[in-house]
C-alpha positions in Angstrom: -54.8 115.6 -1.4 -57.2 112.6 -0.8 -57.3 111.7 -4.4 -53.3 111.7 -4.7 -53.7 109.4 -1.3 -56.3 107.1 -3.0 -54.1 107.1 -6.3 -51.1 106.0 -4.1 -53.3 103.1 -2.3 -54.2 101.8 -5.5 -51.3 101.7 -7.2 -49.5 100.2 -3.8 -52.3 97.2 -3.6 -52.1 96.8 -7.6 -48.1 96.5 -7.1 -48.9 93.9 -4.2 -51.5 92.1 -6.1 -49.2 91.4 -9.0 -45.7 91.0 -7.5 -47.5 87.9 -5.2 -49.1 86.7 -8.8 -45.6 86.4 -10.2 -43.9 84.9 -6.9 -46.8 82.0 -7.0 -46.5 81.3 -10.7 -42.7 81.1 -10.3 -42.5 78.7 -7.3 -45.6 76.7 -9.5 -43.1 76.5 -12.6 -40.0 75.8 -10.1 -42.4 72.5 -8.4 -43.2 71.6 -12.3 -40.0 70.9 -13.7 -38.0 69.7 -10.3 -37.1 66.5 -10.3 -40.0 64.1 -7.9 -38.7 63.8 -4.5 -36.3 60.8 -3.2 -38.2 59.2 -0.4 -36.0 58.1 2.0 -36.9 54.8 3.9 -37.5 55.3 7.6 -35.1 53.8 10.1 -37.5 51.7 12.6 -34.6 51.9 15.2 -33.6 48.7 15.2 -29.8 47.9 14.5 -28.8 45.0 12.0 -26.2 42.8 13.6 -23.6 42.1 10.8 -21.5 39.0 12.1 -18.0 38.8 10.1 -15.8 35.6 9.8 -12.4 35.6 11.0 -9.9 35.5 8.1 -7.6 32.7 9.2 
């Protein structure tokens, strides 16, 4: 009974090991071909006062 146990354990870590192998080579391969990151200019808080002329 101990050896079907220890057969079980093994093949349970084995399945672990490789399924988090695949996840981290597929997010690797999904950073590698994604387009490079926009980088959005910070607002400093201060508000731009837009004057407008008076269409006479």
């Amino acid at each position: 009974m101990m050896w079907l146990f220890g057969q079980v354990f093994v093949w349970c870590l084995v399945s672990f090991v490789a399924g988090s192998a695949v996840t981290a080579a597929a997010f690797l391969m999904q950073r590698r071909f994604a387009a490079p990151p926009v980088v959005v200019e910070k607002s400093t808080g201060d508000r731009k006062v837009v004057e407008m002329e008076a269409a006479e």
